[in-house]
N, C-alpha and C positions, 0 to 999 in steps of 0.2 A: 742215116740217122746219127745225129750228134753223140758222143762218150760224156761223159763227165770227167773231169781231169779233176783228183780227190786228194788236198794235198797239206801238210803242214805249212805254215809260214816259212821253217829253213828247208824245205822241199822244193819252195814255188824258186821257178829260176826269175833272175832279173828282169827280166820280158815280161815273162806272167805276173811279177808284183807289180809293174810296172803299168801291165793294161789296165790290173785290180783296183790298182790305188785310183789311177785316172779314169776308170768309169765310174766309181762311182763317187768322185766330184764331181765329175760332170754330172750325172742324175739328182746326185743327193746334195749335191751344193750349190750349184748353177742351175741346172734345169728347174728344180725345186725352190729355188731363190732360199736357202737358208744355211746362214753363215754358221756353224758349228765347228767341232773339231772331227774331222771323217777319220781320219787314222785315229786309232785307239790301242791300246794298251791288249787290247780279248785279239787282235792281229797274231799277234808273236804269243801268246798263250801256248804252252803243250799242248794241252787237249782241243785248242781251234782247229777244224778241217774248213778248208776252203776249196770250194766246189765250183769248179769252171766249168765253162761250154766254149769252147774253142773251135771255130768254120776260119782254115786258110789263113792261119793266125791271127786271125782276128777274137776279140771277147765278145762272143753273143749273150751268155748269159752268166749270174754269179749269186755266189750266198754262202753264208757262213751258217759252222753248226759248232757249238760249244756248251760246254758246263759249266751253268751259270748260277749254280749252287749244289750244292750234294744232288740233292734227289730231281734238280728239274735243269732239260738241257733246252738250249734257244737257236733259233734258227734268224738269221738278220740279214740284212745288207743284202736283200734279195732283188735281184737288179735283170732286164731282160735290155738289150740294147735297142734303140729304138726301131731299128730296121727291124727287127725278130717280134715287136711286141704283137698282139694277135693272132701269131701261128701256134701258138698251144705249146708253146717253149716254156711259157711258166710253169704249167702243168709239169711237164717233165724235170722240168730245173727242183722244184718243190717234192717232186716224189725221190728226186736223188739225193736232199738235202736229209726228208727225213729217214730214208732207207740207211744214211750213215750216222745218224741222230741213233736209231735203232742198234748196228752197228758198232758205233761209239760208244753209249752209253746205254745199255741195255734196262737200266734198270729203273732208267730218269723218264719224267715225265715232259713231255714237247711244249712247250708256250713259245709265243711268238706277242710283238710288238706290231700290229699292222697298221697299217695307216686306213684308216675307218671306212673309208670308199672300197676297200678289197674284202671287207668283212664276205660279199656272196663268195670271191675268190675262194677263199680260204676256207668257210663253209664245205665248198664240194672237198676238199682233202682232207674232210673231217675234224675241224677247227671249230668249237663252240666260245664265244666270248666269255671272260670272266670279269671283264672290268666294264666300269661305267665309259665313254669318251672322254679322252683329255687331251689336251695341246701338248706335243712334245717339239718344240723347236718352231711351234707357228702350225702346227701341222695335227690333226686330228688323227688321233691312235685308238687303238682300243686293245688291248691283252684278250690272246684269244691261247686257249687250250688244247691239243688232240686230243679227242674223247673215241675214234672209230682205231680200232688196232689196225695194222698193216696186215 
């Protein structure tokens, strides 16, 4: 069974920024066909954790957890590689992301940014929407909540 590798930006070694950055171009820029800026500024944040799944040095699975105001912490860039997607790697990747969200930030409340088609996903990991659908980058989102504790 895969670890999660739980790590600040000056933590991650060259390698590991390295897969991080280039998977998720490749998903979030390429696969996705949308031109944005994927590195951002919440990468090198103190309080960003970036949560790897590492099989034989390779990057199976990734997501970040941050505070992304006082009282409410975010979980993004949630990424499963495309060999891993359907074996229940998100599942896991998702329960290590908020387990350090909890962790983190104990006292913040979880939202997430999802892309509208994962609304059942995120549903079973106790995710209720708050927001109407909206286009962020070409791409249908919706703000979704945790509302079931851990």
């Amino acid at each position: 069974m895969l670890e999660p590798v739980i790590k600040t930006f000056h933590e991650l070694s060259r390698d590991e920024i390295f897969m991080m950055f280039k998977a998720r171009v490749d998903v979030f820029v390429v696969e996705q066909d949308c031109a944005y800026p994927e590195v951002d500024d919440v990468d090198r944040a103190l309080n960003t954790r970036h949560i790897l799944f590492l099989e034989q040095g390779r990057l199976k699975a990734y997501a970040r957890c941050y505070l992304k105001s006082e009282n409410t912490a975010s979980i993004g860039r949630v990424l499963i590689a495309p060999d891993g997607r359907g074996s229940g790697l998100g599942y896991t990747l998702m329960n290590a992301a908020l387990a350090c969200c909890v962790q983190q930030f104990p006292s913040a409340q979880v939202q997430i940014a999802a892309q509208s088609y994962l609304q059942p996903f995120y549903g079973k990991l106790g995710f209720a929407p708050i927001s109407d659908v909206y286009l962020e980058d070409g791409i249908e989102h919706i703000d979704m909540q945790l509302v079931l504790s851990m």
